[in-house]
TORMIVEX-359107 format. One record per residue (C-alpha): residue in three letters; x negated, y negated, z negated. Coordinates in steps of 0.1 Angstrom, whole numbers, padded with zeros to 4 digits, always signed. Each point is the difference from the previous one (the first is absolute). Example, Ala and Ser with C-alpha at 12.3 -4.5 7.8 and 13.67 -1.06 7.14 Angstrom:
2
ala-0123+0045-0078;ser-0014-0034+0007;
END
This chain:
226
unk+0044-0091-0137;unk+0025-0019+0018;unk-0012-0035+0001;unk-0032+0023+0015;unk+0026+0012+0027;unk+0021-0029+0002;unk-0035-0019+0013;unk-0010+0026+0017;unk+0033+0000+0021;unk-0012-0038+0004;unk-0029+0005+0012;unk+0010+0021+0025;unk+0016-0036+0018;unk-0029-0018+0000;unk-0019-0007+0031;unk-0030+0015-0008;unk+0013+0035-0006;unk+0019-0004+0036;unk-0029+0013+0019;unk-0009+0024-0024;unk+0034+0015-0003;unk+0004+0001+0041;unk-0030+0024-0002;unk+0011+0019-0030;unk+0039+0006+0020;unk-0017+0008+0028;unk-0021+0024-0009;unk+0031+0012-0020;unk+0020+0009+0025;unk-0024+0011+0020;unk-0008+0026-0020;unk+0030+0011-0010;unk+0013+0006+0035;unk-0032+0019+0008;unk+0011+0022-0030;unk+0034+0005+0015;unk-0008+0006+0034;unk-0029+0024-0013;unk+0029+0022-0018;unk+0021-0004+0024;unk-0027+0015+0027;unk-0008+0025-0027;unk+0035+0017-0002;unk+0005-0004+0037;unk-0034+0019+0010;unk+0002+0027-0028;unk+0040+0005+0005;unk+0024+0009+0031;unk+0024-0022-0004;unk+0031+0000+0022;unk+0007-0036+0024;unk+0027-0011-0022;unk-0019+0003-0032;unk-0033-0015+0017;unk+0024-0029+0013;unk+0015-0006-0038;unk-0035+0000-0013;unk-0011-0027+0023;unk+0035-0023-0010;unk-0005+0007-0037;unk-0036-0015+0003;unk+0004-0029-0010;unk+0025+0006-0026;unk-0026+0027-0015;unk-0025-0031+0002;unk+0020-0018-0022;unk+0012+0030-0023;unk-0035+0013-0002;unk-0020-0031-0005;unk+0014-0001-0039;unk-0016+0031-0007;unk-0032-0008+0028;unk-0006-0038-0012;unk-0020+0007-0033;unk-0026+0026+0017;unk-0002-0029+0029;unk-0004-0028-0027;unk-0027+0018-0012;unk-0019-0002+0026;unk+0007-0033+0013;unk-0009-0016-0033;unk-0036+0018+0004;unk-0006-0027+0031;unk+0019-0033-0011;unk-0003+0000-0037;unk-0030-0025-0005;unk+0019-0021+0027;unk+0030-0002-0020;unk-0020-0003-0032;unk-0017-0025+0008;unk+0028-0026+0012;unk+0020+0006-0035;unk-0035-0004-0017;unk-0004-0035+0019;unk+0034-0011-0003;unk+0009+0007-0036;unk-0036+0010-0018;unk-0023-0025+0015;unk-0017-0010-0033;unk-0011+0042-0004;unk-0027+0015+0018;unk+0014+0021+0027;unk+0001+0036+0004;unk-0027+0024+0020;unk+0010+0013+0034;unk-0002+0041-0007;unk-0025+0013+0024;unk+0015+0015+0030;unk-0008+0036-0002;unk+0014+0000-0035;unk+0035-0020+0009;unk+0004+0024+0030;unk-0005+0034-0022;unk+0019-0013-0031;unk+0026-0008+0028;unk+0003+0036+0018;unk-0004+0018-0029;unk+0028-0018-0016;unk+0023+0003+0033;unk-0004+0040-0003;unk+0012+0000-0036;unk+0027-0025+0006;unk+0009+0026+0033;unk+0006+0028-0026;unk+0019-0012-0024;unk+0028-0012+0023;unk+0000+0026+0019;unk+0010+0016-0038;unk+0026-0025+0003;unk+0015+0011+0031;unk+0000+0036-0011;unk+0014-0010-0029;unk+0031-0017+0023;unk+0023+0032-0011;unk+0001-0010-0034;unk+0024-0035-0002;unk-0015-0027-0015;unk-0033+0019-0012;unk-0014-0008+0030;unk+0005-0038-0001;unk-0014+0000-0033;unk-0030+0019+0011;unk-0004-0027+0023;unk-0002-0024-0021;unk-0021+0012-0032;unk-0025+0017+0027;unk-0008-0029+0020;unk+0008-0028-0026;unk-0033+0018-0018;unk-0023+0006+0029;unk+0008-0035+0018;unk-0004-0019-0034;unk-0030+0023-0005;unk-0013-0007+0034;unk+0004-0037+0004;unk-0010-0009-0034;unk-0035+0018+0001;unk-0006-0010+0038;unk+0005-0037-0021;unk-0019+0005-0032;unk-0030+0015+0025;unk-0005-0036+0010;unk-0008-0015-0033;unk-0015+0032-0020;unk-0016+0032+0009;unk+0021+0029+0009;unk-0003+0019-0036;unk+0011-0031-0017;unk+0032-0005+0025;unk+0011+0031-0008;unk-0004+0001-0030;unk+0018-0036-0007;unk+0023+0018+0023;unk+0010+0025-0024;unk-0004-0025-0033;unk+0032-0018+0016;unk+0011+0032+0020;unk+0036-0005-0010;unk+0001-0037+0011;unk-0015+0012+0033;unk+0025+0023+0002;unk+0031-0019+0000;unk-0019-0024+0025;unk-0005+0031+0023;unk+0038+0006-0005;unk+0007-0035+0016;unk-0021+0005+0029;unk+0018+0034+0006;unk+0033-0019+0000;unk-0012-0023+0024;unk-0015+0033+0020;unk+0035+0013+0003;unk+0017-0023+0016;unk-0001-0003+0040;unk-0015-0028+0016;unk-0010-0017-0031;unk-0022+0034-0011;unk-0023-0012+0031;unk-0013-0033-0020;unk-0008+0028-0031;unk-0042-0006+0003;unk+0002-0036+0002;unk+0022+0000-0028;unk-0014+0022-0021;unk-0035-0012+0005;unk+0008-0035-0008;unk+0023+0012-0030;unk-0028+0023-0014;unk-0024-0033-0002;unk+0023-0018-0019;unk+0011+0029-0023;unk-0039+0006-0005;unk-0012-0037-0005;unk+0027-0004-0023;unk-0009+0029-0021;unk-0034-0005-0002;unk+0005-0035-0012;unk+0025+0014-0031;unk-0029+0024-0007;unk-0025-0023+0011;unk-0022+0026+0016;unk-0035-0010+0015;unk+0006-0011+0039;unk-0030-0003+0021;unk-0020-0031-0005;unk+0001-0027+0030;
END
């Protein structure tokens, strides 16, 4: 697991994920100001709020950008993973798997429905978390088990659907579901911190394609023919 995120992290410098990973931040931050504007236009147009508080809200912005993207940046990931992952795929399959056939793109309409039902899901459990804010330290826990298992859940079988079909993902998923696990857990560290949470679906695309093409060459599993 770490030499899978150790070259995933190296992958990340390599010229041909540049472009990829402009897009990726982009759309990134793009949607995760939309999602903070949108609250904020929700409380404003719902509440009477006096100036002072209005003014405050507008100040605290960007610090509730920042705040709230370690609790916002898994649902987001989810979704931006649904239109880049055969990108990113693809470039660690040609740079460190050349001699293996490479993976199928997932059809469209099933990468954008795995990826907005998976958003929703993601949505509910951390807003769990923040409810569960009152209880020190339970909450950060929560955090962490709750995402560490749907992110390594998520990315893993959005990876395995490239090489098998989706019964057999999941259910190689759930053979190594403790493995996957503790990978999920890494990408939810990463996913916490500021700033660096923004490169968590590059990441965690690219490290999902190692972890799987190094498991399914110690179980030496049946990969899709060239």
């Amino acid at each position: 697991m770490i030499n899978a995120a150790l070259e995933a992290f190296r992958d990340l410098l390599t010229p041909p994920f540049r472009t990829v990973a402009l897009k990726v931040l982009g759309l990134t931050i793009l949607l995760l100001v939309l999602m903070i504007v949108g609250l904020e236009w929700v409380f404003g147009y719902f509440v009477e709020w006096p100036s002072w508080i209005e003014d405050s809200i507008q100040v605290l912005g960007g610090l509730a950008l920042v705040v709230g993207s370690m609790f916002l940046i898994p649902a987001v990931s989810s979704l931006i993973v649904g239109l880049y992952l055969d990108d990113i795929a693809a470039e660690v399959e040609k740079q460190h798997y050349p001699e293996q056939p490479p993976g199928d793109e997932l059809p469209v309409g099933i990468s954008i429905w795995l990826a907005i039902k998976f958003f929703f899901v993601v949505i509910g459990v951390n807003i769990l978390v923040l409810l569960l804010l009152i209880v020190p330290g339970v909450n950060l826990i929560a955090f962490f088990v709750g995402n560490g298992y749907l992110l390594g859940r998520e990315f893993f079988e959005m990876v395995a659907m490239r090489y098998m079909p989706i019964a057999e993902a999941r259910a190689f998923r759930k053979q190594n579901s403790f493995y996957v696990f503790l990978c999920g857990l890494l990408i939810a560290g990463i996913a916490s911190v500021p700033l660096l949470n923004l490169l968590t679906p590059l990441f965690a695309t690219a490290f999902m394609v190692h972890v799987f093409k190094q498991m399914a060459m110690r179980k030496r599993i049946g990969l899709p023919a060239a």
